[in-house]
DSSP file (Angstrom, degrees, kcal/mol; ACC not computed):
  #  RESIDUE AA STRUCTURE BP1 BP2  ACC     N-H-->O    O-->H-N    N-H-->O    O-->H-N    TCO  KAPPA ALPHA  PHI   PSI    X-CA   Y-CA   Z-CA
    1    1 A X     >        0   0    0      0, 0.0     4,-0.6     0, 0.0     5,-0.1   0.000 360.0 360.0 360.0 -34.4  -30.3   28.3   -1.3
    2    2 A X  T >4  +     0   0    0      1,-0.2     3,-0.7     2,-0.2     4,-0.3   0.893 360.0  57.1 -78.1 -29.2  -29.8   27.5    2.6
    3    3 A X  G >4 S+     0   0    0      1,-0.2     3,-1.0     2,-0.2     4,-0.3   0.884 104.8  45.7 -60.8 -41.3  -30.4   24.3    1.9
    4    4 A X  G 3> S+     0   0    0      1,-0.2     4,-0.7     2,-0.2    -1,-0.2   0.519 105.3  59.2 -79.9   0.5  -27.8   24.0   -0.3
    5    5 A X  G << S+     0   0    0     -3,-0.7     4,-0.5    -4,-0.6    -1,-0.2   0.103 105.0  48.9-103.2 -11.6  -25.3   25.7    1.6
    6    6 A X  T <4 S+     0   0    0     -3,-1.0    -2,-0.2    -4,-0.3    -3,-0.1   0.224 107.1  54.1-125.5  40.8  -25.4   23.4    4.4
    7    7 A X  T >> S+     0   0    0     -4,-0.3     3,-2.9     2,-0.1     4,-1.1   0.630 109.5  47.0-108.8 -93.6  -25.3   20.4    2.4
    8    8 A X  H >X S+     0   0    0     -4,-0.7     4,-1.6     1,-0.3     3,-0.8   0.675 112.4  53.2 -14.9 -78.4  -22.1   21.8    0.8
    9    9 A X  H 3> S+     0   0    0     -4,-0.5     4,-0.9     1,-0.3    -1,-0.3   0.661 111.6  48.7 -52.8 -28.9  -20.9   22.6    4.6
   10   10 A X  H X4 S+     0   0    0     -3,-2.9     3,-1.0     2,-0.2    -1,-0.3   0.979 106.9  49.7 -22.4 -73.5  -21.6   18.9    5.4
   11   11 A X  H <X S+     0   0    0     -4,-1.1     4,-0.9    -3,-0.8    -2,-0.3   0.622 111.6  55.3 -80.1 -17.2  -19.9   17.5    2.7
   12   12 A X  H 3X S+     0   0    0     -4,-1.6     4,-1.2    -5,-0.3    -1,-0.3   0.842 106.5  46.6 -37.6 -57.1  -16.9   19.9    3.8
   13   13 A X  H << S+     0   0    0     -3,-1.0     4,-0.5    -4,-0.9    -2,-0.2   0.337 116.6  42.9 -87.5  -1.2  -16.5   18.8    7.1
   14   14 A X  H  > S+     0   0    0      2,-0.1     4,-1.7    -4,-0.1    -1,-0.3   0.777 109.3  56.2-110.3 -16.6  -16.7   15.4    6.2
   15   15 A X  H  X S+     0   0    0     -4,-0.9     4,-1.6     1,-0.2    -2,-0.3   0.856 115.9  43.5 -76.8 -37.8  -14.2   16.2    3.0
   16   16 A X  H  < S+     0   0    0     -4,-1.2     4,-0.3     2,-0.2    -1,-0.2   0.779 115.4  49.0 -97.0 -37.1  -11.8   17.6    6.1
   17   17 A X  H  > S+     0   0    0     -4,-0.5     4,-0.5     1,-0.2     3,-0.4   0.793 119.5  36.8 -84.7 -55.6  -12.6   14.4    8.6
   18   18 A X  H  X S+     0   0    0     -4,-1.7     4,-1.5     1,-0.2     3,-0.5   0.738  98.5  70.4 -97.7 -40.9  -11.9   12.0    6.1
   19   19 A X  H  X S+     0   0    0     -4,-1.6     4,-3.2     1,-0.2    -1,-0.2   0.773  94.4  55.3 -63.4 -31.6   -9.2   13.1    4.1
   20   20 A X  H  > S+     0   0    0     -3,-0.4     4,-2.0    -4,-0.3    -1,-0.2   0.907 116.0  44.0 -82.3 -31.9   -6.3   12.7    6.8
   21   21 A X  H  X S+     0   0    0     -4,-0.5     4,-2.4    -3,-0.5    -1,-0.2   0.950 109.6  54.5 -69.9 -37.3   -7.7    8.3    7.2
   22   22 A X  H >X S+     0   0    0     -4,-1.5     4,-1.2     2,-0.2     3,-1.1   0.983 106.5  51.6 -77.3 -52.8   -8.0    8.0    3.5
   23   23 A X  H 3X S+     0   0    0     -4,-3.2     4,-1.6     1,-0.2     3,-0.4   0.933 113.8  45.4 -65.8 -63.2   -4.0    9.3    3.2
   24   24 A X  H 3X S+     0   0    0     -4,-2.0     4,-2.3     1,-0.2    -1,-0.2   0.565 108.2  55.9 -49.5 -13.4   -3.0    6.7    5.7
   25   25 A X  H <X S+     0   0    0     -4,-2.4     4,-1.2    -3,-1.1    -1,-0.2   0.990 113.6  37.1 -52.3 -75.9   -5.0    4.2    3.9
   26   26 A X  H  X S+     0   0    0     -4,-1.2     4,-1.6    -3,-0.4    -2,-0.2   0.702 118.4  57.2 -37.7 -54.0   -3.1    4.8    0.4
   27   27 A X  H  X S+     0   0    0     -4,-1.6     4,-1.5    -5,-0.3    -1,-0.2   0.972 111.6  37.0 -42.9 -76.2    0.2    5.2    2.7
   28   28 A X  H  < S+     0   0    0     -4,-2.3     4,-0.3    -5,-0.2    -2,-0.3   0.644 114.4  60.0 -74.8   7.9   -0.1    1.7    4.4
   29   29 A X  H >X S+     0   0    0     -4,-1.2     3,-4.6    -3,-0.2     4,-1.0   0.948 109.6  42.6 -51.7 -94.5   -1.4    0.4    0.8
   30   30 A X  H >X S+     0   0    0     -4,-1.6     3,-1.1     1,-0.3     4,-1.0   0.780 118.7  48.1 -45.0 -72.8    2.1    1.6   -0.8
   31   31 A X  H 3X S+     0   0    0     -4,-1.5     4,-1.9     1,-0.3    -1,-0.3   0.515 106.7  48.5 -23.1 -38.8    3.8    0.2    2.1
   32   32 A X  H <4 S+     0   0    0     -3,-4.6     5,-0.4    -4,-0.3     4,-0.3   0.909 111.7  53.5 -92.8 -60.5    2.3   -3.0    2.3
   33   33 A X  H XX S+     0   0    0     -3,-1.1     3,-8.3    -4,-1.0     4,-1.6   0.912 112.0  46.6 -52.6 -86.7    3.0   -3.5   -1.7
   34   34 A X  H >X S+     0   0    0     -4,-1.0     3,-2.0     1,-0.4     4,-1.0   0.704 111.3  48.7 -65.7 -68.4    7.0   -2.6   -1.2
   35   35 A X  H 3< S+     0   0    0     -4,-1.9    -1,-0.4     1,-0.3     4,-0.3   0.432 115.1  47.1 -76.7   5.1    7.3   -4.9    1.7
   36   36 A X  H <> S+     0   0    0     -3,-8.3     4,-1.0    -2,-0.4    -1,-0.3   0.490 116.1  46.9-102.5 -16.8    5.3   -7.8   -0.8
   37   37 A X  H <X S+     0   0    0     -3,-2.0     4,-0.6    -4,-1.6    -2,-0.2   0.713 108.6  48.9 -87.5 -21.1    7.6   -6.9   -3.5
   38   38 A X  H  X S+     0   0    0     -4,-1.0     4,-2.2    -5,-0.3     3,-0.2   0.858 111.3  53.7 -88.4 -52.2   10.8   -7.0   -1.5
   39   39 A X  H >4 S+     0   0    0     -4,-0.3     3,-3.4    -5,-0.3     4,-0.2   0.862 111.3  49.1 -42.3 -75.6    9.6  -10.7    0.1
   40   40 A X  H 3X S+     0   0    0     -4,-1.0     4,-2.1     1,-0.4    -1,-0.2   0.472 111.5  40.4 -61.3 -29.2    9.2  -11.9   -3.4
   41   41 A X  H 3X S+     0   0    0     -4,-0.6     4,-1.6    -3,-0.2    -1,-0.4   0.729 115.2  56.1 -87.8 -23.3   12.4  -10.8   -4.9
   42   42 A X  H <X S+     0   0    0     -3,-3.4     4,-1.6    -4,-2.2    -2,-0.2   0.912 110.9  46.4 -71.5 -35.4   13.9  -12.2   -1.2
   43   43 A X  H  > S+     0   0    0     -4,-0.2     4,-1.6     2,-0.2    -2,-0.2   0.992 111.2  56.9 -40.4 -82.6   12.0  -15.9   -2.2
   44   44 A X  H  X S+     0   0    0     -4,-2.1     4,-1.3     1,-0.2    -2,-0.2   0.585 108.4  43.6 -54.0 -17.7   13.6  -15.4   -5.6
   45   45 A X  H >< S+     0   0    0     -4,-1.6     3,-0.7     2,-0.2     4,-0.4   0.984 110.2  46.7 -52.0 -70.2   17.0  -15.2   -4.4
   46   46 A X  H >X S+     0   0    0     -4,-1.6     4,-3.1     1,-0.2     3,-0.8   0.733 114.1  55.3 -66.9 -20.6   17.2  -17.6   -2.1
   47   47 A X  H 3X S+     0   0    0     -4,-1.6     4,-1.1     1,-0.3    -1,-0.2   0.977 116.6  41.4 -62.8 -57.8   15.2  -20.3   -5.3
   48   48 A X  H << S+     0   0    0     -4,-1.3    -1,-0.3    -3,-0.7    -2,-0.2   0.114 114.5  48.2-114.8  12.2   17.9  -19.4   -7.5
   49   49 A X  H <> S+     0   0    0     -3,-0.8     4,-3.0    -4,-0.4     3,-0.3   0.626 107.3  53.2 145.2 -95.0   20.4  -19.7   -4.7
   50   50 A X  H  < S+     0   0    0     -4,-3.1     4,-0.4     1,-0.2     5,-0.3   0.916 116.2  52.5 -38.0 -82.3   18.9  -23.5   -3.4
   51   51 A X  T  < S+     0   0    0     -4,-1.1     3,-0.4     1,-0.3    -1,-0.2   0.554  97.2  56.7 -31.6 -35.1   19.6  -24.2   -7.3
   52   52 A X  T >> S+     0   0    0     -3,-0.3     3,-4.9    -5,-0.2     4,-1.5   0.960 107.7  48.0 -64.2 -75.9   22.8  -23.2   -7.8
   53   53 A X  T 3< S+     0   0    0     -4,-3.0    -2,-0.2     1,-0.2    -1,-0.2   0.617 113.7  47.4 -67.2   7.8   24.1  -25.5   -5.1
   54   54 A X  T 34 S+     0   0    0     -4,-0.4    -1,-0.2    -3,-0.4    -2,-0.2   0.159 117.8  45.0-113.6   5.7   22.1  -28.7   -6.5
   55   55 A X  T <4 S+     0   0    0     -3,-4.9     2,-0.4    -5,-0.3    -2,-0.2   0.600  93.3  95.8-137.9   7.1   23.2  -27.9   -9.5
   56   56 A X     <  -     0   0    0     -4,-1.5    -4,-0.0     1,-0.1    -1,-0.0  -0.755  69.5-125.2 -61.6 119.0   26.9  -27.1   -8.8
   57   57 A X              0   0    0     -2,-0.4    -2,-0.1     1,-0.1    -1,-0.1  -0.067 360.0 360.0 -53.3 178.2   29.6  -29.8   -9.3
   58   58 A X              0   0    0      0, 0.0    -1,-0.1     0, 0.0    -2,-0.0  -0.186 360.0 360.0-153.7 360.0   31.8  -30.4   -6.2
């Protein structure tokens, strides 16, 4: 039973240590995605954009 009670209290103090890196992981994850998603619609503008004016008459 003491054994198994400081294995649990291990895996606590590492559950408490770890938790606060693992949300900033998951945080600069999301981040990193909206600021790859935002280039990529900022590319498609400016493609559809180039086209428009090579494919506008004068």
């Amino acid at each position: 039973m003491n054994t198994a009670m400081n294995y649990l209290t291990v895996l606590f103090v590492f559950a408490l240590l770890a938790a606060p890196s693992l949300y900033g992981i998951a945080h600069d994850r999301r981040i990193d995605r909206q600021l790859r998603q935002a280039g990529q619609a900022r590319r498609d503008v400016e493609r559809l954009s180039r086209r428009t004016e090579f494919t506008t008459v004068a």
